[in-house]
N, C-alpha and C positions, 0 to 999 in steps of 0.2 A: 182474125188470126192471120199472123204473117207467113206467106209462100216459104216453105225450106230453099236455101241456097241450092240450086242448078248444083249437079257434081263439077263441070267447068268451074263456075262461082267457088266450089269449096276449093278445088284445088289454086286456085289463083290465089286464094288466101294463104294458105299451107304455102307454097313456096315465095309467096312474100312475107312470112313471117321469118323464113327461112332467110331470104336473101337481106331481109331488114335486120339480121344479126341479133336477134329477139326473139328466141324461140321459146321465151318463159311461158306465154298460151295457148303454146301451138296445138297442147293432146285437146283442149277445148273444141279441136275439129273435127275429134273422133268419137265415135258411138263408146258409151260403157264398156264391151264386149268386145272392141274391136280387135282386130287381129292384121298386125306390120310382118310380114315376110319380107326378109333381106335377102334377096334368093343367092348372088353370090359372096356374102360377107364370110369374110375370113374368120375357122373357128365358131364358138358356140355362143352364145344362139343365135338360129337364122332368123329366127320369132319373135314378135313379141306380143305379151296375150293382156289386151284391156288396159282403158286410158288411164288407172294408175300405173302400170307399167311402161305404159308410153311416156307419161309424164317424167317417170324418175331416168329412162334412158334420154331422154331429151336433154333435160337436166347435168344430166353426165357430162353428154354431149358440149354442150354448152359451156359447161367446168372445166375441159382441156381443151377446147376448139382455138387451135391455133391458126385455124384455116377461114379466112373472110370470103363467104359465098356469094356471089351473084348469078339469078336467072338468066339465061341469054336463048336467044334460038327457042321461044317458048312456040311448042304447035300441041293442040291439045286435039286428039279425036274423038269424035262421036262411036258411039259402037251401035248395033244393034239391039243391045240391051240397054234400056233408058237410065238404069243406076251406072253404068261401068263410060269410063271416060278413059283412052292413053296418052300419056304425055310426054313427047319428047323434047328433050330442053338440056344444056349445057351448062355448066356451073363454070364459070370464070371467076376464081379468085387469085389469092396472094395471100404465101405461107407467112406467119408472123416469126416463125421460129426463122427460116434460112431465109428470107427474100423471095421465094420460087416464084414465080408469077406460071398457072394453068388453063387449062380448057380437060374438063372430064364430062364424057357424055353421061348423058342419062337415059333410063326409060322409067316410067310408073302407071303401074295399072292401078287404076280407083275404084271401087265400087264405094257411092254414097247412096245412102238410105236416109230419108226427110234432112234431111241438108247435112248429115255426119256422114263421116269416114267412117263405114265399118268394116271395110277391106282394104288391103294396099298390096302389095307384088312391086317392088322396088327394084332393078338393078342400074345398079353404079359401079363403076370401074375402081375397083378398091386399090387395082396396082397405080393404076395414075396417082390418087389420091396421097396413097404410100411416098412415092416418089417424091412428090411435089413436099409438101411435109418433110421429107426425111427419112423415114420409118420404114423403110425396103426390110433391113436387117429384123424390124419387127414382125412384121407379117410375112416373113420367111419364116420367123419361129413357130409362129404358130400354124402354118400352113404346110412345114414340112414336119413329115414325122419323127421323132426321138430313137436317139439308137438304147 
């Protein structure tokens, strides 16, 4: 029987499937059950619950992704807990919509169990992303409130 992938191993997978601009596999890395918290994402939801829902947000994702990602700055840490791993790492792309060329930090907390994602704790810098894209005026609508 083969060893489960190391939580480092999973996540080194997840953000090169990410940065390989392919993320039609990716919920593949997550437990049945799993549960994606976006801790700062603008608007609702911050969640999301189990790898069909991951899948179909990926999906999405990937449907209007005008943004070419790449990992950079990858440091991934051990915790004291042998399933939980933190990663901090930089996405450098280039918007397809305006030209922008970025750098947006990241953090991600993992918890993998026999070699799946059954946890995540995500923040990314939404306003950079915004910016960089275009979409300031968007995620203002939705982030301020209506008179």
């Amino acid at each position: 029987m083969p060893v489960p992938a190391t939580p480092t191993q999973v996540f080194e997978q997840l953000i090169g499937q990410i940065s390989s601009g392919d993320p039609s596999r990716i919920h593949e890395l997550y437990a049945e059950d799993a549960r994606v918290e976006v801790v700062f994402a603008p608007g609702a939801p911050r969640g999301i619950q189990g790898r069909e829902q991951i899948r179909k947000v990926f999906a999405q994702l990937a449907e209007g992704n005008s943004l070419g990602l790449k990992a950079e700055k990858v440091k991934v840490h051990q915790t004291a807990d042998p399933e939980v791993v933190i990663a901090e790492f930089d996405y450098r792309g280039l918007s397809s919509t305006n030209g922008n060329e970025f750098t947006v930090s990241n953090i991600q907390v993992l918890r993998v169990r026999d070699g799946l994602i059954v946890e995540t704790r995500d923040y990314h810098d939404h306003l950079a992303l915004a910016v960089a894209d275009g979409r300031v005026t968007d995620l203002a609508a939705v982030m301020l409130p209506h008179p």
